[in-house]
C-alpha positions in Angstrom: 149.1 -28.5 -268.5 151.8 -30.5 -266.8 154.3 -29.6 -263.8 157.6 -30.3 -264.3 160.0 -30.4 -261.8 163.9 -31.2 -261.4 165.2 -32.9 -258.5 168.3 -30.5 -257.7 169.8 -33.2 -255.3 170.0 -35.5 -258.3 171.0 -33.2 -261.2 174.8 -33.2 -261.8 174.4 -30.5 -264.6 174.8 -32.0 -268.1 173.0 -29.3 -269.6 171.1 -31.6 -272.0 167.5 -30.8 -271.0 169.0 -26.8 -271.4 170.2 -27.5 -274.9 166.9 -29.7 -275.7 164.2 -27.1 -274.3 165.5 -23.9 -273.4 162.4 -22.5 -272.5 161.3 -24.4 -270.1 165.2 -25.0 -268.3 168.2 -22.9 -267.2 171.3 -24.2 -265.0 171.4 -22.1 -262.2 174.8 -20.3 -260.6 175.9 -23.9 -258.9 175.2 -25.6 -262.6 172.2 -27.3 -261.1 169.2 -27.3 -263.7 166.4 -25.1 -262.4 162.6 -24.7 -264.0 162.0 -21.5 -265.2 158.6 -22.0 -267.4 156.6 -25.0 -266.9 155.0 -24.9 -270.6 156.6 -25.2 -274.1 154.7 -25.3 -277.5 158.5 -26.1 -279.4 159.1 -29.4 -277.5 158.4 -32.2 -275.7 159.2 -32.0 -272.5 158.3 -36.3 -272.0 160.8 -36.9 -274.4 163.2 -34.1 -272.4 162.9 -36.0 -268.9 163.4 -39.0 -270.6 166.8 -38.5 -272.0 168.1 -37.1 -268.6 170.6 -39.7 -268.0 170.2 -39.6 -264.1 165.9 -39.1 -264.6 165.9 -36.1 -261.9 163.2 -34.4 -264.2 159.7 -35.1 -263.0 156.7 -34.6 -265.3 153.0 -35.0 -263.9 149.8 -34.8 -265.6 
């Protein structure tokens, strides 16, 4: 299992990794994006951090 994280400071609230993997993301009331599951069977969540354009979504083994 991996542990994703998002580093809030960093974030400026695109929405993409929301749209990509809704399970595992939400934006919170400031538009930050916030983990709420750290597991999804429906995507990738490598490929997720890796189209974050400012990379503030951490994913360790």
């Amino acid at each position: 299992m991996v542990k994703v994280t998002v580093e809030e400071s960093t974030c400026v609230g695109c929405g993409l990794c929301v749209n990509s993997c809704p399970e595992i993301f939400e934006m919170d009331e400031n538009g930050i994006a916030k983990v709420k599951n750290g597991d999804c069977s429906n995507c990738d969540v490598h490929e997720v951090a890796s189209q974050c354009p400012v990379n503030c979504i951490i994913v360790e083994e």
